[in-house]
N, C-alpha and C positions, 0 to 999 in steps of 0.2 A: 453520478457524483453528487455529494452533499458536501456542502460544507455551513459554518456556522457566521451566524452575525453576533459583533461586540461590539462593534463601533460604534452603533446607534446610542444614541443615550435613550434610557431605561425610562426616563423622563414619557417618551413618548407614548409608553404605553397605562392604562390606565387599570387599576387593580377591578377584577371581577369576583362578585361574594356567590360559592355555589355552596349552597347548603341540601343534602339531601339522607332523608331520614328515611327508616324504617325498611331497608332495601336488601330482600334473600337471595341468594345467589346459589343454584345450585348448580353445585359442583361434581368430578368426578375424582375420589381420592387427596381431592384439597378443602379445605371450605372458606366462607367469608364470611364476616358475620353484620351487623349494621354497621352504618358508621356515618359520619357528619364531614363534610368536606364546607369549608368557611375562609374568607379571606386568603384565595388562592392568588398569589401576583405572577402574571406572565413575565419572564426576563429573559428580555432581548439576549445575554450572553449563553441561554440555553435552546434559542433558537437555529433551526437548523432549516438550510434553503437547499433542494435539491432539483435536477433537473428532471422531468420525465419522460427519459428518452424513447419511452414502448406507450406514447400519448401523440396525437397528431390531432389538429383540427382542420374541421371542413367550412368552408364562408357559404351562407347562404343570404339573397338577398333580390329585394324587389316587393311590390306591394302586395303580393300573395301569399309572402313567406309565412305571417303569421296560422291564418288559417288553413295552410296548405302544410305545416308542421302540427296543428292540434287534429290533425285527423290521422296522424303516424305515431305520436310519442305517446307514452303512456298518464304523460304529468301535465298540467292541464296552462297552456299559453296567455290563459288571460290574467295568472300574476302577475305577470311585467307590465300586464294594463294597471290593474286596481292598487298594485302594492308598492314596494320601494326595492323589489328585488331585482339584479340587475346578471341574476345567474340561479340556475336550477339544477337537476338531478333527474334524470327518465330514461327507460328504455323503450327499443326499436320491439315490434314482437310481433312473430309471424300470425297467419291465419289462423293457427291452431293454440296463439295464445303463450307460444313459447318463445324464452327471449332471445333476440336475434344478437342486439347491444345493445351498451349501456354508453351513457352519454351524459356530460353535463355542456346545458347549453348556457351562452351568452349572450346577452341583447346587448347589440353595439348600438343601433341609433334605431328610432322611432317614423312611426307613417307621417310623409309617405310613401321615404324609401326605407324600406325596412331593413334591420342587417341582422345578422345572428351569426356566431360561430359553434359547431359544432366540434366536442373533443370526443374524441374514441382512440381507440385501441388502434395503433400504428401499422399493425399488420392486416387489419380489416379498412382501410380508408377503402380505396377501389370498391369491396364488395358494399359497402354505404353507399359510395356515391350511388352505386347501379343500382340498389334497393332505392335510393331516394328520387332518381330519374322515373324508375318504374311507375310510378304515382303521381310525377309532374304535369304530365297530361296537358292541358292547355294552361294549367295555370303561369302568370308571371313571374317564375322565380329563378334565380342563376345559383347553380351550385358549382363550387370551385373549388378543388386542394389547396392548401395554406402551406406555403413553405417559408416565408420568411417570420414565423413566429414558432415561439416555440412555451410549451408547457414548464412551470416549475411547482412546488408544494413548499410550503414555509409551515412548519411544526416543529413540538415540541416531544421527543422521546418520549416513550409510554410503557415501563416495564409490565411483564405479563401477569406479577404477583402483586402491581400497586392496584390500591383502590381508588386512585386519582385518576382524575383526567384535566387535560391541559385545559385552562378556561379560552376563551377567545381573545386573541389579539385584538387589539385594538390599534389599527393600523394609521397612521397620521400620512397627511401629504407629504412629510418629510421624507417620510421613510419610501413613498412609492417613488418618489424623486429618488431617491440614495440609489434605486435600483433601478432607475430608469424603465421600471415597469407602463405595459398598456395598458395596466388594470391589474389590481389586485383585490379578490373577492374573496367573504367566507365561503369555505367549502360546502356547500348545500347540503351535505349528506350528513354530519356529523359535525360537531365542535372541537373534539380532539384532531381530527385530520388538518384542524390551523386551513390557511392559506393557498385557495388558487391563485398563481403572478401568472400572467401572460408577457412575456419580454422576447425583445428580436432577437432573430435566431443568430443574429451576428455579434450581437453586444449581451454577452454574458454577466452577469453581476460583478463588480470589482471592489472585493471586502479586504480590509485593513488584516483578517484574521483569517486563515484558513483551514479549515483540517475535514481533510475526506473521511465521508461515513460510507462504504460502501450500502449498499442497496436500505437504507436504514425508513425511510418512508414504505416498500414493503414490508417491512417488518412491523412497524406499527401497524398498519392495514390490518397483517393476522395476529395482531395480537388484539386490535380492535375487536375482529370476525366481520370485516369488513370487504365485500368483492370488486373486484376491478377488471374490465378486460377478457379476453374472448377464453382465457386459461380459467379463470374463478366461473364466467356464466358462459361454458359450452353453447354456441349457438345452434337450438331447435333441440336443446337437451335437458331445459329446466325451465320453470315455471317460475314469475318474475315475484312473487308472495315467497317461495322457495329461496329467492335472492336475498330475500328481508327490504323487498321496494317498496314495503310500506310504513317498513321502522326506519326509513333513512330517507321519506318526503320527496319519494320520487314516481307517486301514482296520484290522481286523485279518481274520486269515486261517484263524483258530482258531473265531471265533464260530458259532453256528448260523444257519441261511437267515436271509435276509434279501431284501426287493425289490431286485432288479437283480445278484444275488451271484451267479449261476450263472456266466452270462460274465464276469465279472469275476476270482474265482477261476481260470477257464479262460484268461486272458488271464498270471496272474500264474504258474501253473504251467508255462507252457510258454515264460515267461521270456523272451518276445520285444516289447519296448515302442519301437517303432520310433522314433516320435514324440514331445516332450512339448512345455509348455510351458517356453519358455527366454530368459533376461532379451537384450534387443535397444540398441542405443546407435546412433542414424542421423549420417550422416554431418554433417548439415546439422539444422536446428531447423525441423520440420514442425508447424503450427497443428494441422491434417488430417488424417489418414490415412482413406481410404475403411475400412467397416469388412470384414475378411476380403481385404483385398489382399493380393495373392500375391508370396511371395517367392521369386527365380529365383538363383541361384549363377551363375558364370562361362561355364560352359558353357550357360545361359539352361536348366537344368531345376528341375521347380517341387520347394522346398526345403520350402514350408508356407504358413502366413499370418499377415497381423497379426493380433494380436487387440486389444489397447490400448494408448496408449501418453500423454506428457504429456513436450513439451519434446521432446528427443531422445531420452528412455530410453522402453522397453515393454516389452511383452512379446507372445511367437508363438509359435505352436505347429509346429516344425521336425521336419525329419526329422535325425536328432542325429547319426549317425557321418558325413552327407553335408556338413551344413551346419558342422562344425565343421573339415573335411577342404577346402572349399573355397577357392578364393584370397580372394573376396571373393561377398555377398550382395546381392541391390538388390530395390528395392520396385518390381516391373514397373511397373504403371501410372503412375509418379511418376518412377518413372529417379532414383531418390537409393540410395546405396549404404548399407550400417549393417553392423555388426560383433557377431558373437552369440560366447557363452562357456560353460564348463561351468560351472553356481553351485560353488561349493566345497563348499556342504552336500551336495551330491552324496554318496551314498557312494561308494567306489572298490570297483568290482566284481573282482570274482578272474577270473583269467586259468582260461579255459576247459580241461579236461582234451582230450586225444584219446586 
């Protein structure tokens, strides 16, 4: 369920200047061209609060938590030492470097009881916890399912044909009061995805204005090309550079070993990421997609697969200079065509020396 906030006055939030030049996009059957985004105002009355009910967090806590978590996640724990960050973005990844889940953490309070909450994917809690025991070993830490909290996302709709993206709220104590929130943080991963709120799972938000968006935060997700959850990164089926966990600040490259870092490292150093996942728009409005149906380009060679999708938009895990170079894509087994893009959060890579 989504619904929207008006009540708030507008007042609260503060205008953000995005300016961004010289920026190609390439496309498949559409194109974009440069363009200048400037003086873009967040408003409250196009804001939309939803809850995420396929999201559950895990508490962990005690004085080993922090370094007994930098030797599991992918993203490195001692920003919530040096910086002012008070929530991140990383994944879980097996021995072989493949990801397990994905997770955004939060530092609830400091050593030398340390606390953290872990969010994941609702139907892997259990299989976390036992992955995170696995590795406990003597260290002091307590890991516990979280049932009186609950996940929500506060964003601003994101058509698939705009060249906009929502700037950042700028969230005031009024407003985290309005909602009775435990916390409410920018979303680590992106600026368009707005707002993690953490609020109890009994006291739901109570807005002056209502109107349900059904599933309207996945759908920004794939129109982003944005993954989430055990559906977008198959666990022990994709490689976390494949996820795009380096375009959305959820690795670092600096930190020490970690489960699944060797290859991973090895993948990022020699700067070849063939494949990732990348936002999909079908030609027609499919109920269905088999899961992992392959997608073949013009010349019928396979480009990658689905991975999820809702309505016309998803997202797939492509091969990028082939699929974006193609005349057109189609979903083999269905014979329906769709059109893939480079996200704009992309970063724009430098033209190679010889």
């Amino acid at each position: 369920m989504a619904i929207s906030i008006s009540h708030v006055s507008n007042k609260l939030l503060k205008p953000h200047i995005w300016k961004i030049r010289n920026v190609y996009y390439g496309v498949t059957n559409f194109s974009f061209s440069q363009f200048r985004l400037e003086k873009k105002y967040t408003s409250l009355s196009t804001l939309k609060i939803e809850c995420l009910k396929n999201r559950s967090l895990i508490q962990l806590s005690g004085p080993d938590t922090s370094a007994y978590l930098q030797g599991l996640i992918t993203n490195d724990i001692g920003h919530f030492l040096h910086r002012s960050h008070s929530c991140m973005f990383a994944m879980f990844l097996n021995q072989q470097g493949c990801v397990l889940y994905d997770t955004i953490l939060y530092k609830i309070s400091s050593s030398p009881s340390e606390e953290f909450l872990l969010e994941c994917d609702t139907t892997v809690v259990s299989e976390l916890i036992r992955h995170l025991q696995l590795y406990k070993v003597r260290k002091k830490v307590e890991i516990l399912p979280v049932s009186d909290k609950m996940i929500w996302s506060a964003f601003s709709p994101l058509p698939w044909d705009s060249l906009d993206v929502s700037p950042t709220m700028l969230c005031s104590d009024q407003l985290a009061k309005n909602l009775k929130a435990t916390m409410i943080l920018e979303d680590p991963r992106h600026v368009g995805l707005g707002y993690r709120i953490v609020l109890p799972a009994n006291s739901p938000p109570k807005l002056t204005s209502e109107k349900e968006i059904e599933d309207s935060y996945e759908e920004l997700r794939y129109r982003l090309g944005i993954g989430e959850g055990i559906a977008d990164h198959p666990p022990g089926k994709c490689f976390p550079l494949e996820c795009n966990l380096d375009y959305l600040h959820g690795i670092s490259f600096h930190k020490g070993c970690y489960i699944g870092q060797e290859l991973t490292a090895r993948i990022h150093h020699t700067g070849v990421v063939r494949k990732r996942l990348m936002p999909i728009r079908l030609e027609v409005v499919e109920k269905e997609i088999p899961e992992n149906c392959i997608i073949h380009n013009d010349k019928n060679e396979n480009m990658g697969r689905f991975r999820k999708g809702k309505g016309r938009y998803g997202l797939a895990l492509l091969r990028i200079a082939e699929s974006l170079a193609a005349k057109y894509l189609v979903l083999k087994d269905l014979n329906i065509k769709l059109e893939t893009r480079k996200p704009f959060w992309w970063p724009i890579e430098a033209a190679k020396s010889h």
